[in-house]
N, C-alpha and C positions, 0 to 999 in steps of 0.2 A: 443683024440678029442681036438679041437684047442680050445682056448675060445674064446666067442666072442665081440666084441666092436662094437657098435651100432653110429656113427657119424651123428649128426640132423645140417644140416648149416654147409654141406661141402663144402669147397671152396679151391681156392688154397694156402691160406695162414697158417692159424693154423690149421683150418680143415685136409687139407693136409699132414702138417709136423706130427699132433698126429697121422692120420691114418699110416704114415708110420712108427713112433716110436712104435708106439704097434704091426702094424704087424710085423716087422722086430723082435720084442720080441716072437712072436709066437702066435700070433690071428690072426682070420679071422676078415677080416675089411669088416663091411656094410653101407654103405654112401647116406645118404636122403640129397636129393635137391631139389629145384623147377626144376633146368635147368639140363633137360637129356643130353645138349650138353658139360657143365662142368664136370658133371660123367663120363660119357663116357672117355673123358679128364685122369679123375683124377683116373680114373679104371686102363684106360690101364697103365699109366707110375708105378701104382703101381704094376701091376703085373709083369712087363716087371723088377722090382727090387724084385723081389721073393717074393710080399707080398699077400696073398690069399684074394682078393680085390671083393667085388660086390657091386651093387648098386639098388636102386630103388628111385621114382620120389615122392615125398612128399611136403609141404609147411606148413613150421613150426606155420605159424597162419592161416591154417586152418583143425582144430580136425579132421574132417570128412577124408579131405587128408593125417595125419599122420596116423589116425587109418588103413586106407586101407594099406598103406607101410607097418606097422608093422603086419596087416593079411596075406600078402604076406611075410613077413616074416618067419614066426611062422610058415610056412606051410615046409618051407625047414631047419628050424633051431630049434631048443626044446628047448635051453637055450642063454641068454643074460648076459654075463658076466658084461660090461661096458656098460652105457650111458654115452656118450658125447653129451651135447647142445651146440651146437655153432652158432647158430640163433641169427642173429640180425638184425633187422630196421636201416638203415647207413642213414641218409642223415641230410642235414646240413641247420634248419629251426630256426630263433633265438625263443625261448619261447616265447616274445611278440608278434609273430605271428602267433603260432599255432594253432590248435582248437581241439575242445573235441573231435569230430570224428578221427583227424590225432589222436592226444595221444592214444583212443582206437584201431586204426586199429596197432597201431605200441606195445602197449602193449601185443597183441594179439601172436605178434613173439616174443618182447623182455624178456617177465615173463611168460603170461598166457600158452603159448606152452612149457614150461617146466612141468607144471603139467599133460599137455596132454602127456607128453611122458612119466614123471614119473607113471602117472595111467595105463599107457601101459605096463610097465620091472616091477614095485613094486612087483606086487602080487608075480610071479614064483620067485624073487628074495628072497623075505620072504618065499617061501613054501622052497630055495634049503640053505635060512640060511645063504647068503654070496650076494653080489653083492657090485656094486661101482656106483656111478653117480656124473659125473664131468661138470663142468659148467663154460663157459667162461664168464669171467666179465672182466670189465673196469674202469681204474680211475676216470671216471668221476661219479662212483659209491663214490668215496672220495671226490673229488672237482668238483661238477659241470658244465657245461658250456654252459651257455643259448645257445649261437651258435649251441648248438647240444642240444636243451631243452629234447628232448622227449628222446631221447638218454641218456641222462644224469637220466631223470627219470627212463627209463627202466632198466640200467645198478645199479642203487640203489635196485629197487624194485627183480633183479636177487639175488643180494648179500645177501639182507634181508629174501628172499626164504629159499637159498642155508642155512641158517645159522638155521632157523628153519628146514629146512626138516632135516641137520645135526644132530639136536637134537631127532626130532620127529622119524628118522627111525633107529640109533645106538641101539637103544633096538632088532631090529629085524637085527641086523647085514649087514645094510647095508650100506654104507658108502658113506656120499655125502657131495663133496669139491666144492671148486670156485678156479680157478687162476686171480686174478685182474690184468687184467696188465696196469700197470701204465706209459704207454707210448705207441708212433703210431709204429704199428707195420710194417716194409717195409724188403724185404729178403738182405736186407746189411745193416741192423741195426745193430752196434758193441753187442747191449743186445738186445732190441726187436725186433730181427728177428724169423721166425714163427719155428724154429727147437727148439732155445732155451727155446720158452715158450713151446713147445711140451715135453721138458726136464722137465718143472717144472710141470706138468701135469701129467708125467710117476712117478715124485717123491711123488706130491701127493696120487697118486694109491697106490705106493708100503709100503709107511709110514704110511698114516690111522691116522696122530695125531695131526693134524688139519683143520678146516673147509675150513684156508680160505691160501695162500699163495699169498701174497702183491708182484709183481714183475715188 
């Protein structure tokens, strides 16, 4: 039986390139999105490359919509090898003009839906003693940049997650990293193109010895 990898903020950039680095290793890829017409997209070209690809419609800030994905899940799958989070709020609002509402509706995809998904896999992954949960981050989790405030906040408070849940869940043997990447990621970037960080992601996984890899 394949194992499986769970993708939250699949898109066609990193989302993309991990779903087809881990399927091509030998997992079944499951890919949550808001937009059924990107899945669909990102389904086929994946199976059309031998990778045992499906998808269902979710929206990483909001619980009620991730929990149904993942009950539709669970109804065709019994274990969850991998979580991947790749959910993020993009847009480009300088902090001096944000407001409390935009920071919460944006925290809500950038941090808070990571615990909605990790209270989703934790449990069976502590009952089976083994599981992985990987999480994309961003430089501006290092070096802020008001131009992208809330972004910048989000991508902080992911990293500071990733680094406690690391702690908090290694007793029950499950392992949960971040890749920071420290640069704009574009598909003919010489380093930050979305294969290479899908590379440091697979390394992650397979190494387990440390939380966080700087890229």
């Amino acid at each position: 039986m394949n194992k499986v990898i769970v993708i939250i903020g699949a898109g066609p950039g990193i989302g993309s390139a991990v779903a087809e680095k881990f399927g091509l290793n030998g997992f079944t890829v499951i890919l949550i999105s808001r937009r059924k017409d990107i899945l669909e997209t990102l389904t086929k070209t994946l199976i059309e490359k031998g990778v045992d690809a499906h998808y269902f419609v979710g929206d990483a800030g909001d619980a009620g919509s991730i929990k149904d994905a993942f009950d539709q899940i669970w109804e065709k799958w019994n274990h969850i090898d991998v979580l991947h989070y790749n959910a993020a709020k993009l847009k480009m609002v300088n902090i001096a003009n944000e407001t409390a509402d935009g920071l919460t509706r944006d925290f809500k995809v950038n941090v808070a839906g990571i615990m909605t998904a990790v209270g989703l896999v934790a449990p069976d992954m502590e009952k089976k003693k083994e599981g992985t949960i990987l999480i994309t981050g961003g430089g501006f989790a290092l070096q802020p940049n008001p131009d992208y405030g809330s972004l910048s906040i989000g991508k902080a408070g992911s990293r500071s997650l990733a680094a406690s849940l690391h702690d908090a869940l290694k007793t029950k043997n499950i392992f949960v990293g971040t890749v920071t990447v420290c640069g704009l990621v574009k598909p003919d970037a010489p380093k930050h193109n979305p294969q290479n960080i899908a590379g440091q992601f697979w390394s992650l996984y397979e190494n387990r010895n440390t939380f966080e890899i700087q890229y």
